[in-house]
C-alpha positions in Angstrom: -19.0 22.7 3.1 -18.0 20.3 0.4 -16.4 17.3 1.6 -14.9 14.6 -0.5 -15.1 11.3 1.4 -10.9 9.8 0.4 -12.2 6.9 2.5 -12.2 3.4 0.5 -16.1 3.2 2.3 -19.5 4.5 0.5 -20.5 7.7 2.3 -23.5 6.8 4.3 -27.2 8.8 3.3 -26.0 11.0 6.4 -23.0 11.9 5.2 -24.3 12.7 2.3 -27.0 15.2 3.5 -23.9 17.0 6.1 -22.1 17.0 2.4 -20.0 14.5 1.7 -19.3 13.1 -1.6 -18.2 9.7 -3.1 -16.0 9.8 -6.2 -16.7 7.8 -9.0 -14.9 6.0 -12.0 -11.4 6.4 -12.9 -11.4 8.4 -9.3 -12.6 5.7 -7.3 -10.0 3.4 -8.5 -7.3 5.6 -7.8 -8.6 6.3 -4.4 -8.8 2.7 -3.9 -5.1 1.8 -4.8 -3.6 4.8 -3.1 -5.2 3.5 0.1 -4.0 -0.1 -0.1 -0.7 -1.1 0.4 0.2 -4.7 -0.6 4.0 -4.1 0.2 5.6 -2.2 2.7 6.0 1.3 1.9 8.5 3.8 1.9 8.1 7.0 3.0 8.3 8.3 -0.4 5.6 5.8 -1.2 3.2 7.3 1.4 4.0 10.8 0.6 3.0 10.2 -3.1 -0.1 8.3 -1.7 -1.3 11.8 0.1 -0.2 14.2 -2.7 -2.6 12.2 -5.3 -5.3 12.2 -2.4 -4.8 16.2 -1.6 -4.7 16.9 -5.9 -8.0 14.7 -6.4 -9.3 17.3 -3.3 -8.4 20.0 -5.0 -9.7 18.7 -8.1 -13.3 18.3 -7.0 -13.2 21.6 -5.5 -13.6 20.3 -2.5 -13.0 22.3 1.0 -13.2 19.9 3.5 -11.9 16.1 3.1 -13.2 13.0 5.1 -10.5 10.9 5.8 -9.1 7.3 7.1 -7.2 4.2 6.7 -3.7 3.4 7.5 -2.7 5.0 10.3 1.0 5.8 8.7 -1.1 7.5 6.0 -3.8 9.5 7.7 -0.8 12.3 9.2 1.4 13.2 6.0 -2.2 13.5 4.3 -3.7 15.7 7.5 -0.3 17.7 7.0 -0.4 18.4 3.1 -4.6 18.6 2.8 -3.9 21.7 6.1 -1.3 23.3 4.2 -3.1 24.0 1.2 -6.4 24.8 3.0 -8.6 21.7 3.1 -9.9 20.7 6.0 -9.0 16.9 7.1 -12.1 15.3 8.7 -12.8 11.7 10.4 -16.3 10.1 10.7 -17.6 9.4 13.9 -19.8 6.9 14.2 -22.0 5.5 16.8 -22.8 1.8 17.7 -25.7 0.4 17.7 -26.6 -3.2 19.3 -29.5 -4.4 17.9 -30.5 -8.4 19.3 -32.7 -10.5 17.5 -33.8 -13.3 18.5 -33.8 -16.1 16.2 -36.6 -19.3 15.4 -34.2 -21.6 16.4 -34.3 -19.1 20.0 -30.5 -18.5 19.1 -29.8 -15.0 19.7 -28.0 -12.8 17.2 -26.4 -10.0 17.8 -25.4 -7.1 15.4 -24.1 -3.8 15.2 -25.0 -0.9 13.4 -23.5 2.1 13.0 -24.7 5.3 12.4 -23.4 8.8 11.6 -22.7 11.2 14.3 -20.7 13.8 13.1 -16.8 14.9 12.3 -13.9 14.9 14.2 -11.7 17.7 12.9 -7.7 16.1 11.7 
């Protein structure tokens, strides 16, 4: 499985070893402003969006893709990534509360969380 993470988030070191990848340079900054909308968009806008995101799959030889952000996005890009054979994928994370108690005998509370698999689009 090679899985190209179209997510604007570093894969995590588990992601990595079930096979995701990050794109770099030039990549990464087209990934990043086809995710981000400043304006509303149309739906020619969106569409557009998930064809550059489904050729940058296709570029990288990928056969899977890790996906998310806007919700508006996510099911044209499902749609197109299915029809040309690339599996759509979201993360699923766990939660982790960790409590630590602080010198001041404040509590703080955090939350991590960890990789826990795919979720198939």
């Amino acid at each position: 499985m090679k899985i190209i993470n179209l997510t604007q988030h570093a894969a995590t070191p588990e992601q990595i070893e079930a096979g995701v990848f990050d794109v770099t340079g030039d990549e990464l900054i087209i990934l990043k402003r086809r995710l981000t909308f400043d304006v509303l968009p149309t739906r020619e806008d969106i569409l557009h969006a998930a064809l550059v995101l489904t050729y940058m799959a296709i570029a990288n030889g990928a056969t899977h893709a890790m996906i998310g952000g806007a919700p508006y996005l996510m099911a044209p890009l499902e749609t197109i990534l299915g029809e040309i054979g690339i599996t759509p994928l979201y993360a699923f994370s766990v939660r982790e509360s960790v409590e630590e108690t602080l010198p001041d005998g404040s509590v703080r509370k955090t939350n991590v969380f960890k990789h826990g698999g795919f979720v198939h689009g």
